[in-house]
SEVO-322557 format. One record per residue (C-alpha): x, y, z; residue in one letter; residue number from 0. Coordinates in steps of 0.02 Angstrom, whole numbers, plus 50000, padded with zeros to 5 digits. Example, Ala and Ser with C-alpha at 12.3 -4.5 7.8 and 13.67 -1.06 7.14 Angstrom:
# residues 2
<east:50615 | north:49775 | up:50390 | residu:A | num:0>
<east:50684 | north:49947 | up:50357 | residu:S | num:1>
//
This chain:
# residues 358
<east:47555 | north:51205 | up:49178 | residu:X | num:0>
<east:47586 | north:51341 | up:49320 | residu:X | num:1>
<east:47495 | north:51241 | up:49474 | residu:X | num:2>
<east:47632 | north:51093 | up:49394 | residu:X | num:3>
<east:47792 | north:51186 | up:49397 | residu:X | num:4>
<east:47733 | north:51242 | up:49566 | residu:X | num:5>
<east:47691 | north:51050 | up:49629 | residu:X | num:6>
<east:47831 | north:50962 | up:49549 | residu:X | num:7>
<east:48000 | north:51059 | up:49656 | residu:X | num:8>
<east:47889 | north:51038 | up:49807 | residu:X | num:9>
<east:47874 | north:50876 | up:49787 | residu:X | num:10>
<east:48070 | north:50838 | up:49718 | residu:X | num:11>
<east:48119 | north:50942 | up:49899 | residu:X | num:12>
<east:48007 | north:50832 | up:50009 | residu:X | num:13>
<east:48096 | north:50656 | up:49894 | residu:X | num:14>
<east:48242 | north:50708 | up:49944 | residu:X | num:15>
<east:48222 | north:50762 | up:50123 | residu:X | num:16>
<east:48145 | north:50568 | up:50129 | residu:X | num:17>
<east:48263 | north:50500 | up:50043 | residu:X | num:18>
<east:48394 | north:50590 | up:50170 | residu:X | num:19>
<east:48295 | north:50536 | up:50337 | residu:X | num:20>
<east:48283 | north:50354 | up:50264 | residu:X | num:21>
<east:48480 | north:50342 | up:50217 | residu:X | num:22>
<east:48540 | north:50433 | up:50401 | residu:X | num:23>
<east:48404 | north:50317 | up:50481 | residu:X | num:24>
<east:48491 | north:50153 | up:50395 | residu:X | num:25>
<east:48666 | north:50203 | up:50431 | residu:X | num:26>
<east:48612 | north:50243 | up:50628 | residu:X | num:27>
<east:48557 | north:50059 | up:50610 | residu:X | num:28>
<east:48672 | north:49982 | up:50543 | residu:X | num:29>
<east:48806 | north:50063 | up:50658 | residu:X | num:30>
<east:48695 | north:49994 | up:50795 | residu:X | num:31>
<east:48672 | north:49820 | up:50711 | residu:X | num:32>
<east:48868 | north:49835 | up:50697 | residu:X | num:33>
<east:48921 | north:49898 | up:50852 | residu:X | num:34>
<east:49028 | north:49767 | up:50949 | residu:X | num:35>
<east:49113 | north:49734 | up:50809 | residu:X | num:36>
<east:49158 | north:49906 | up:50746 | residu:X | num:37>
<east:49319 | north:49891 | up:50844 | residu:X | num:38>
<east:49370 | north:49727 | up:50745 | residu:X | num:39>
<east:49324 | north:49822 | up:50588 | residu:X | num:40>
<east:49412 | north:49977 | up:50613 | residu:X | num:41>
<east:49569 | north:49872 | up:50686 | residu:X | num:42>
<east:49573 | north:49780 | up:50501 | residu:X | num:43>
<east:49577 | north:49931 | up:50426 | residu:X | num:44>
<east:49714 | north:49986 | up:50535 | residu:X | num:45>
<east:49818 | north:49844 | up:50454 | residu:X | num:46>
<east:49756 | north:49835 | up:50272 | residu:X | num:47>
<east:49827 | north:50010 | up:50274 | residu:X | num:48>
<east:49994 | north:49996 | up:50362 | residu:X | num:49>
<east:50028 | north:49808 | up:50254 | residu:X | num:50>
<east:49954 | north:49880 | up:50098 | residu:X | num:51>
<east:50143 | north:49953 | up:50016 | residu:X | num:52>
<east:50210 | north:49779 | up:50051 | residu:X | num:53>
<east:50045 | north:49690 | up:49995 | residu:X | num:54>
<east:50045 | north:49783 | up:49828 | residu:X | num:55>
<east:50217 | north:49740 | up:49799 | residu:X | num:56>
<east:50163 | north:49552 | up:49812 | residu:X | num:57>
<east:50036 | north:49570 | up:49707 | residu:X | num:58>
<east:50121 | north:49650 | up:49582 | residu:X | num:59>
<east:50271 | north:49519 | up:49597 | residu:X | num:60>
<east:50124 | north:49365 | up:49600 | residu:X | num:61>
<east:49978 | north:49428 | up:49486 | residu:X | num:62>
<east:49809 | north:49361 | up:49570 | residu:X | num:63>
<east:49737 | north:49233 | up:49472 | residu:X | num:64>
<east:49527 | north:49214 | up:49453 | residu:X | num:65>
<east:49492 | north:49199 | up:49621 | residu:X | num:66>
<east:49622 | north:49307 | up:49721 | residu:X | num:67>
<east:49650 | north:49225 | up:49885 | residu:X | num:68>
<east:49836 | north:49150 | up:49901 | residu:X | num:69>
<east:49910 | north:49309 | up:49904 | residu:X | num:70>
<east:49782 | north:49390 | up:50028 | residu:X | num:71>
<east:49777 | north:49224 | up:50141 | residu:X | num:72>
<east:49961 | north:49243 | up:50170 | residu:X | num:73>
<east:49975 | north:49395 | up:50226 | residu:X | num:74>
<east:49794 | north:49414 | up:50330 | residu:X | num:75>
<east:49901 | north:49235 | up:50405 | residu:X | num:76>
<east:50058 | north:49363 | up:50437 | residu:X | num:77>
<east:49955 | north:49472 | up:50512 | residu:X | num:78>
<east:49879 | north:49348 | up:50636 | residu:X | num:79>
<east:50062 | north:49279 | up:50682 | residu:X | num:80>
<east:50113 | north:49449 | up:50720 | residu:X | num:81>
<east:49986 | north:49431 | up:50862 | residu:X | num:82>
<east:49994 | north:49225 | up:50913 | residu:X | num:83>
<east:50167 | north:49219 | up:50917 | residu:X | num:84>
<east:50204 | north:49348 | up:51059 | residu:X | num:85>
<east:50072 | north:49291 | up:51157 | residu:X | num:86>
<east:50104 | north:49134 | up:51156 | residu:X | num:87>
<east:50266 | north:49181 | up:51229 | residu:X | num:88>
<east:50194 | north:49263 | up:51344 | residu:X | num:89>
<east:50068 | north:49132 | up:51396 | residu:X | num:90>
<east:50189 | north:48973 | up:51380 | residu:X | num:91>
<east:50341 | north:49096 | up:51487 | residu:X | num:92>
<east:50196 | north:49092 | up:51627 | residu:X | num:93>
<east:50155 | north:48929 | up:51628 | residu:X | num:94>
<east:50350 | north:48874 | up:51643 | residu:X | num:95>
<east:50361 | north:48991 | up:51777 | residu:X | num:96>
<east:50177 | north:48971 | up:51864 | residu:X | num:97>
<east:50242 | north:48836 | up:51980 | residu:X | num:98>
<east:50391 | north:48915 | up:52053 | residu:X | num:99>
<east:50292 | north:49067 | up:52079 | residu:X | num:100>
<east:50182 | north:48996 | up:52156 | residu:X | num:101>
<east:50321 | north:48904 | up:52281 | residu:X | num:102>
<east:50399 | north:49080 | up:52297 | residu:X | num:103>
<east:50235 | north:49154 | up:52357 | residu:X | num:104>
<east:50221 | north:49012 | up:52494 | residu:X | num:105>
<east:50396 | north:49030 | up:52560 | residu:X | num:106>
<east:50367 | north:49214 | up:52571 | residu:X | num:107>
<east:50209 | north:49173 | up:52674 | residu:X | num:108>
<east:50293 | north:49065 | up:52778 | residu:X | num:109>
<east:50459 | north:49147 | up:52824 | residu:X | num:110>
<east:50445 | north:49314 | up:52747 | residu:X | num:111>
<east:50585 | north:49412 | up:52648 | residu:X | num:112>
<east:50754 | north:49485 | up:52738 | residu:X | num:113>
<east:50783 | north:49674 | up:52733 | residu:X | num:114>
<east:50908 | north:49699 | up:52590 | residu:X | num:115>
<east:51055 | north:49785 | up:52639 | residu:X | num:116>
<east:51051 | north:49944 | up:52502 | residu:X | num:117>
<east:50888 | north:49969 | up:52577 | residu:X | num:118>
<east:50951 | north:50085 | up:52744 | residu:X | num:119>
<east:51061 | north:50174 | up:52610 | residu:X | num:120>
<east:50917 | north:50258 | up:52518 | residu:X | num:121>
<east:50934 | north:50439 | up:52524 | residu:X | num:122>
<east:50799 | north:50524 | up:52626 | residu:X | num:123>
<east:50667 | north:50382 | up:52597 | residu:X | num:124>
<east:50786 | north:50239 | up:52666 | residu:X | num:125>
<east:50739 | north:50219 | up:52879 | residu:X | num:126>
<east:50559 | north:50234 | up:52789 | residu:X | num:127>
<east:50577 | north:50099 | up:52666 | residu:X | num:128>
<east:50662 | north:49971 | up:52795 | residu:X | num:129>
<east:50509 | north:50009 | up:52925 | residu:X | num:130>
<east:50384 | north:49966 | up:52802 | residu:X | num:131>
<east:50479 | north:49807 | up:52725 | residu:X | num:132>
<east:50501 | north:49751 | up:52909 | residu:X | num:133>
<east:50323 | north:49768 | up:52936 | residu:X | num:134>
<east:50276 | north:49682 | up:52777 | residu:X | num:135>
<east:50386 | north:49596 | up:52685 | residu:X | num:136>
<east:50510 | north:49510 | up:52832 | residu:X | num:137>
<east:50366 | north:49481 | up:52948 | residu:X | num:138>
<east:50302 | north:49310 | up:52905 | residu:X | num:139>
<east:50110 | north:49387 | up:52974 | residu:X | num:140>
<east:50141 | north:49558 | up:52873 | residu:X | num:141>
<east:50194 | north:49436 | up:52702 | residu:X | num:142>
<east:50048 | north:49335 | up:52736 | residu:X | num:143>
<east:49902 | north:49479 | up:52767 | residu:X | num:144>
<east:50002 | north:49583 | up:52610 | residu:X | num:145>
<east:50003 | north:49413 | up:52483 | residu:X | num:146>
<east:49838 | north:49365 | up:52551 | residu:X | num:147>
<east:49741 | north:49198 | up:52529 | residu:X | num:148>
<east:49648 | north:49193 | up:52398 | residu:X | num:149>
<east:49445 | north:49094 | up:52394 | residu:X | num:150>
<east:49428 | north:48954 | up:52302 | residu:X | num:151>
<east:49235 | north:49022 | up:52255 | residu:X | num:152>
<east:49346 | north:49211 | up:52211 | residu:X | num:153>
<east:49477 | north:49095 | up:52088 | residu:X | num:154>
<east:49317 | north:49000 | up:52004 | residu:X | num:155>
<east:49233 | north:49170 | up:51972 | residu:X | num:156>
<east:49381 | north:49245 | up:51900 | residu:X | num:157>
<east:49414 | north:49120 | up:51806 | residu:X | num:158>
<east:49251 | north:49092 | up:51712 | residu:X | num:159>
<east:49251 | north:49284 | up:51688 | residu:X | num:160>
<east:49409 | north:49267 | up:51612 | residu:X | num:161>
<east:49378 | north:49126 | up:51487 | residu:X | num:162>
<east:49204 | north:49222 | up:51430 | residu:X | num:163>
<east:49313 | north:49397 | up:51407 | residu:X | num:164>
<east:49432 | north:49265 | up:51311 | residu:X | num:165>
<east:49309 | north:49194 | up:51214 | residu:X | num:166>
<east:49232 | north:49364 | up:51141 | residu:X | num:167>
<east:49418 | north:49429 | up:51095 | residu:X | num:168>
<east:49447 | north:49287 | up:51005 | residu:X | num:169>
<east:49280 | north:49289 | up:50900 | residu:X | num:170>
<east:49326 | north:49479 | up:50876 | residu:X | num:171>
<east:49514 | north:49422 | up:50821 | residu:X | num:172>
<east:49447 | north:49280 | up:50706 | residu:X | num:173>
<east:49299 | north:49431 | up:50637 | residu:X | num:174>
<east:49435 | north:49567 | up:50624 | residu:X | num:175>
<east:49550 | north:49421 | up:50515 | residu:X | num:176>
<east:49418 | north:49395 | up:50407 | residu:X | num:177>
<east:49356 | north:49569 | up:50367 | residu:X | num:178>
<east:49564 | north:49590 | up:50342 | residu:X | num:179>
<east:49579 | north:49450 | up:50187 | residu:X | num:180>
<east:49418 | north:49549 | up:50113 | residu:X | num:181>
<east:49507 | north:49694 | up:50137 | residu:X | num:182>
<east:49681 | north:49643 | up:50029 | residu:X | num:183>
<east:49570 | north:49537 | up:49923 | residu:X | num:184>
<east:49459 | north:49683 | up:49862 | residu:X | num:185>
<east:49559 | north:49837 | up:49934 | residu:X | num:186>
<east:49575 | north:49919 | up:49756 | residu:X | num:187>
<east:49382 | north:49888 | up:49735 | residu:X | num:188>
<east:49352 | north:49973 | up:49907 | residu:X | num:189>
<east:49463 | north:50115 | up:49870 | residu:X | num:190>
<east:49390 | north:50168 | up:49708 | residu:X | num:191>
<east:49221 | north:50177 | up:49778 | residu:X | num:192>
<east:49280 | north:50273 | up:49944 | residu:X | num:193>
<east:49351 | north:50407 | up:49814 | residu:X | num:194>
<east:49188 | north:50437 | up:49707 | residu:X | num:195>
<east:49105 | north:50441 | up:49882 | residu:X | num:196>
<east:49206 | north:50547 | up:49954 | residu:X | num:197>
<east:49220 | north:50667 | up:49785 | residu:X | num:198>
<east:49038 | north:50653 | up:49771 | residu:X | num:199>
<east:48998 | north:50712 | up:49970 | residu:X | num:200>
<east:49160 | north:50825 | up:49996 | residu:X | num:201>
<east:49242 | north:50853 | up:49820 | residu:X | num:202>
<east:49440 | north:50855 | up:49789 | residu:X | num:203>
<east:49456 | north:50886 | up:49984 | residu:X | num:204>
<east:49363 | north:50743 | up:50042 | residu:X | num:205>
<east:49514 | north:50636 | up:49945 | residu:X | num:206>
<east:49663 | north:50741 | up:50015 | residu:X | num:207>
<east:49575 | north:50705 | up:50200 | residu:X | num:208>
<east:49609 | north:50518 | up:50155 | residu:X | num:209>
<east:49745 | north:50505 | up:50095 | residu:X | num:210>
<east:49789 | north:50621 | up:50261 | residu:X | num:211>
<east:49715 | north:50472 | up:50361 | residu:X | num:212>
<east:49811 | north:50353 | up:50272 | residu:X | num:213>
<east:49988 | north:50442 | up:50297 | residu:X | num:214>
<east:49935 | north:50476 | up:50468 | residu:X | num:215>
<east:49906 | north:50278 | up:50506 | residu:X | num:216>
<east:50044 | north:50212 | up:50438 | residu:X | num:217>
<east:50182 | north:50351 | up:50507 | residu:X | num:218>
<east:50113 | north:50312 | up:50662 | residu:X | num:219>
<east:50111 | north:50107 | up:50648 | residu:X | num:220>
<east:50300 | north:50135 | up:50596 | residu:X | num:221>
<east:50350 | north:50241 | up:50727 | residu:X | num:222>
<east:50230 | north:50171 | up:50861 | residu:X | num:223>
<east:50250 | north:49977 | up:50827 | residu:X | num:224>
<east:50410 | north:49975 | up:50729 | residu:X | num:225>
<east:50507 | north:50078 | up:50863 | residu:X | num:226>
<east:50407 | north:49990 | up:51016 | residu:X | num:227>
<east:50456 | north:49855 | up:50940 | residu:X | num:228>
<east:50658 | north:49887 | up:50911 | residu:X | num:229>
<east:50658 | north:49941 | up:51101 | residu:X | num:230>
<east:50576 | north:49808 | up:51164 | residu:X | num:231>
<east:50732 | north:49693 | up:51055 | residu:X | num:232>
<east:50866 | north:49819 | up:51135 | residu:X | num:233>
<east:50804 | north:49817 | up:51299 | residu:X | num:234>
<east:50767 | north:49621 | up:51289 | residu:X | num:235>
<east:50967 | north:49580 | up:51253 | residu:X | num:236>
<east:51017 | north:49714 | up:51388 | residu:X | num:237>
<east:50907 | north:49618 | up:51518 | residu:X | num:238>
<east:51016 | north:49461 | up:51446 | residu:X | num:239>
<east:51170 | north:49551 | up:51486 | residu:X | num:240>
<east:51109 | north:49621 | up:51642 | residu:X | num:241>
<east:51076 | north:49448 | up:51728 | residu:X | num:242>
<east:50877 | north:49494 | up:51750 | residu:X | num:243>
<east:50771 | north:49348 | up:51764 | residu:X | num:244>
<east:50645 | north:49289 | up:51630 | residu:X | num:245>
<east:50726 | north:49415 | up:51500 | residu:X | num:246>
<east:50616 | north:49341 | up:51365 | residu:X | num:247>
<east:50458 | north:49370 | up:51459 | residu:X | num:248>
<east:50494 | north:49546 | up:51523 | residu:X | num:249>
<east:50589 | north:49582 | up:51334 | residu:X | num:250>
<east:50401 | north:49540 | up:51267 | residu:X | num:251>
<east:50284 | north:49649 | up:51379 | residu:X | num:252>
<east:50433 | north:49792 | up:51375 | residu:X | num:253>
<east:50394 | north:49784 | up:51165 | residu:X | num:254>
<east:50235 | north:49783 | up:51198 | residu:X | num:255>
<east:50229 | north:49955 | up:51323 | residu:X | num:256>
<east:50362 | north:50040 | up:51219 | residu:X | num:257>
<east:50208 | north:50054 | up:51094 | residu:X | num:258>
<east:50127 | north:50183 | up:51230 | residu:X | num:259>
<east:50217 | north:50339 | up:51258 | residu:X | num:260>
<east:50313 | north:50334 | up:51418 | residu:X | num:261>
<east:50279 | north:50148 | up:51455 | residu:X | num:262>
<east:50443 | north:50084 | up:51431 | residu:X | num:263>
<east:50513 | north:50163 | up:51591 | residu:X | num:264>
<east:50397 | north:50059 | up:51698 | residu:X | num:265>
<east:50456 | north:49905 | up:51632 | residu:X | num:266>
<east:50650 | north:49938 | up:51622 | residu:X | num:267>
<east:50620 | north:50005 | up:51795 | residu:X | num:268>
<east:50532 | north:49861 | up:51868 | residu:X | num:269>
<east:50678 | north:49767 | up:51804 | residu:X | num:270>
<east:50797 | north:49866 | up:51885 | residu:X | num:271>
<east:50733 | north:49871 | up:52032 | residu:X | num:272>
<east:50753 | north:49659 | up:52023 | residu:X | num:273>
<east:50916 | north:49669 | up:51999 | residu:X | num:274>
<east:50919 | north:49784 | up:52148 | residu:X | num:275>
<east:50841 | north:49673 | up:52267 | residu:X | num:276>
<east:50953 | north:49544 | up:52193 | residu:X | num:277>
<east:51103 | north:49670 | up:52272 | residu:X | num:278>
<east:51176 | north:49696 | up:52091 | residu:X | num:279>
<east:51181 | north:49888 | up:52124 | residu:X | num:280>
<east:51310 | north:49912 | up:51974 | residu:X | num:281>
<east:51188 | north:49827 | up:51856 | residu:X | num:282>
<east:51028 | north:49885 | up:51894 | residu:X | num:283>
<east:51099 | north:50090 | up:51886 | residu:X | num:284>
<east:51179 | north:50015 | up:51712 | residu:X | num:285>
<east:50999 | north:49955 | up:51675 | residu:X | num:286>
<east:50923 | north:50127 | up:51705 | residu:X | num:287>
<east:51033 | north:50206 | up:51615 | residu:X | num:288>
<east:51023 | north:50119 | up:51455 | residu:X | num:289>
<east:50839 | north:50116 | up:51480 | residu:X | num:290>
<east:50829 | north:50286 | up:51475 | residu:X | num:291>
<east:50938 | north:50311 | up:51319 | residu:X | num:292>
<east:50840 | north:50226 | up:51219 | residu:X | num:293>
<east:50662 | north:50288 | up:51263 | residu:X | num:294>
<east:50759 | north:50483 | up:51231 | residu:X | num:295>
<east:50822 | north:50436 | up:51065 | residu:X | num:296>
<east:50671 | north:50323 | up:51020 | residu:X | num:297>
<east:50567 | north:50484 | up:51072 | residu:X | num:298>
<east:50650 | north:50631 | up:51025 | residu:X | num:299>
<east:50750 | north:50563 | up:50852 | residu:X | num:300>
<east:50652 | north:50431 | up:50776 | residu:X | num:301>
<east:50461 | north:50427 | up:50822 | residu:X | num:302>
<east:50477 | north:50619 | up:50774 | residu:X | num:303>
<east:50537 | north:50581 | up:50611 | residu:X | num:304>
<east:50426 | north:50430 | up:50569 | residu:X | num:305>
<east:50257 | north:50514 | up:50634 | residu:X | num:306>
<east:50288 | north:50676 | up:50604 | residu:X | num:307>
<east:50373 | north:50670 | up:50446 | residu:X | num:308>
<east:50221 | north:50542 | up:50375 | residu:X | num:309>
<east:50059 | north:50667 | up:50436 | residu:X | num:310>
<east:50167 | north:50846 | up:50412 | residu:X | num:311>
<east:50109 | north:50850 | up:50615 | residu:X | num:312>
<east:50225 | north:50933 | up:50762 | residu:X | num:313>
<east:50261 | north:50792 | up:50871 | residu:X | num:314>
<east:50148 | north:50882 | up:50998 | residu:X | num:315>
<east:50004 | north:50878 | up:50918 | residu:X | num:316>
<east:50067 | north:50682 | up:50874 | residu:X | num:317>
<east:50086 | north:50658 | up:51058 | residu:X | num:318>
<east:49922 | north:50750 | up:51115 | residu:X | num:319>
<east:49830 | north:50645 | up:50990 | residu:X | num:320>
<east:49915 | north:50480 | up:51047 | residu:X | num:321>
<east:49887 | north:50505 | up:51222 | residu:X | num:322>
<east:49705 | north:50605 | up:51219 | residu:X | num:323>
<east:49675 | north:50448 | up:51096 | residu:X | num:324>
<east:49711 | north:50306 | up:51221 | residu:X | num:325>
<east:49605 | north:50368 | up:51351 | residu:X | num:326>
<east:49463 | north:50391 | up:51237 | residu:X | num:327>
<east:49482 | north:50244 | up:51128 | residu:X | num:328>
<east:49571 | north:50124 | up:51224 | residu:X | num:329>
<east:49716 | north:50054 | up:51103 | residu:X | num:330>
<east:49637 | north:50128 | up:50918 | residu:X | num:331>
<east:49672 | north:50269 | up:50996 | residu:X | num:332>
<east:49871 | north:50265 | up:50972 | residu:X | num:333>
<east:49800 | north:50250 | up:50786 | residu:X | num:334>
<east:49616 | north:50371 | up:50788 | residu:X | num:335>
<east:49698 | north:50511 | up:50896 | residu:X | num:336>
<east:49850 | north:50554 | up:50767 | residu:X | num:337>
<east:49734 | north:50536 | up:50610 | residu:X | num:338>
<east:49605 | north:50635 | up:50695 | residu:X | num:339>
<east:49733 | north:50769 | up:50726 | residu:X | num:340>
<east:49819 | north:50771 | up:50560 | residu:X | num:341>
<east:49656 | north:50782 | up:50489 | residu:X | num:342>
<east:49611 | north:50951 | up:50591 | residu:X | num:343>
<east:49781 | north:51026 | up:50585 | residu:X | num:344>
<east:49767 | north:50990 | up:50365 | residu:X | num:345>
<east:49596 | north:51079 | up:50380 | residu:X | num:346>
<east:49669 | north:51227 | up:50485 | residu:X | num:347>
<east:49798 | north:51231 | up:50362 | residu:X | num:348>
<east:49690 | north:51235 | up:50225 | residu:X | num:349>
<east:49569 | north:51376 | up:50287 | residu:X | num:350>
<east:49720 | north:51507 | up:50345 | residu:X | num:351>
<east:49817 | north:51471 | up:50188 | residu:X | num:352>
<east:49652 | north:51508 | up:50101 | residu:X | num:353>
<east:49679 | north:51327 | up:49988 | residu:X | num:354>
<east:49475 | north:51330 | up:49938 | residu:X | num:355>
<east:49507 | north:51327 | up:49763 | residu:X | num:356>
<east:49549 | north:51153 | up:49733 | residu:X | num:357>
//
């Protein structure tokens, strides 16, 4: 009896240290197994959360019958238009446009472009600006050496590069659509056992750091999308207005950088600086200006508000995450960085307050 109750704990310790190594060795391989497409999964998490409130409306309007897929189908298809359909803007604005590019770039090469007139009146920079446009922009030569001519063997390269690079983000678009439908299809499933997990490993705290997260995504797909998003629509009619060519294309990619802190400027800028060179002085200060008033009220009133209100997270912290995020992640990171932080700034909040008792 005594050499037993001195075996058997031994023995339970070295189980469990086993059964420890095993499980951390399994998860290490399946993250490896996993790896190239542990973007597409954590991007379909990204929008089961955000389209969950709307989804379980649906489903609460439409019970789900045996099998469960109409409702999920429809809105994992949502999803997937929310992507197409701005691209494919995009893509068929370029093709309409390709040719007369193209036409533009060879009449630059071949007689080059006049000095504009509001160029000289620069202040400070202007003699500057009109000595390098002479040298490279009026100068047929300069155009030419600036545009250069591209290889046909550099074009096919590209090109092939660029339909493999294609190729993979699409099979990661049609993965990340799929793991989506499983996602609305058996989100309650997946959330009850992520709670006994997490109660299990971490105990009450391990569910308030989720539903954290979740607050923390979808503040900031409201007031990083939604707003980007309402800019890019603003900004898109004033180019209308304005008289700056394709207004539907550069609308589209303005949306699109408004979703990245400080990216709208570029864009509005680039097209004022069109209408400048098209001598519409007027309009293109008009175009700044507006420009600029809605990136400071889409900054400083209603990104605070939507992020910051969602997480309980100083804008700061919301704009650290966002930006430390990006250049870590790539684009998760406008969603990883401000869940990341809300999570540490709960747990710093927790541990001063002295909250260990739940």
């Amino acid at each position: 009896m005594t050499e037993d109750s001195g075996v058997e704990p031994a023995a339970s310790t070295a189980q469990q240290v086993m059964r420890v190594t095993l499980a951390v060795a399994l998860v290490a391989l399946g993250i490896w197994t996993l790896w190239n497409y542990l973007p597409a999964l954590v991007w379909a998490g990204i929008f089961a959360i955000a389209f969950w409130p709307l989804y379980h409306r649906a489903q609460t309007r439409w019970p789900p019958g045996r099998r469960n897929i109409l409702v999920p189908a429809v809105f994992t298809s949502a999803v997937a238009l929310l992507f197409v359909m701005p691209l494919g803007l995009v893509v068929i604005q370029l093709g309409h446009d390709a040719s007369s590019l193209l036409s533009w770039v060879r009449e630059i090469r071949a007689t080059g472009i006049p000095v504009p007139d509001w160029l000289s009146r620069l202040p400070l920079a202007g003699p500057l600006a009109v000595e390098w446009w002479r040298t490279n922009l009026a100068d047929p030569q300069g155009a030419a050496a600036l545009l250069g001519r591209p290889e046909r063997g550099d074009m096919a390269t590209f090109s092939r590069h660029l339909g493999v690079v294609l190729l993979h983000r699409a099979i990661l678009f049609g993965f990340m659509l799929l793991a989506l439908f499983f996602l609305f299809r058996d989100g309650l499933h997946v959330t009850a056992q992520m709670l006994t997990a997490s109660h299990r490993a971490f105990g009450p705290r391990g569910e308030r750091v989720g539903r954290q997260i979740i607050a923390s995504v979808r503040g900031t797909v409201d007031g990083l999308v939604l707003v980007g998003l309402g800019e890019g629509v603003l900004l898109g009619i004033a180019y209308v207005i304005a008289g700056v060519p394709h207004p539907a294309l550069l609308g589209s990619l303005t949306a699109i950088a408004a979703m990245i802190p400080f990216g709208a400027p570029f864009m509005f800028g680039a097209a004022s600086l069109l209408l400048l060179a098209q001598g519409a002085t007027i309009a293109a200060a008009a175009m700044l200006a507006f420009g600029f008033a809605v990136v400071f009220v889409a900054d400083h009133a209603i990104r605070p508000v939507l992020i910051g209100g969602a997480t309980r997270l100083p804008f700061l912290w919301v704009l650290l995450g966002i930006l430390g995020g990006v250049e870590t992640w790539g684009l998760l990171g406008l969603f990883l960085g401000p869940a990341i932080m809300a999570v540490l700034i709960l747990l710093w909040r927790e541990w001063t307050e002295g909250s260990d008792s739940c």
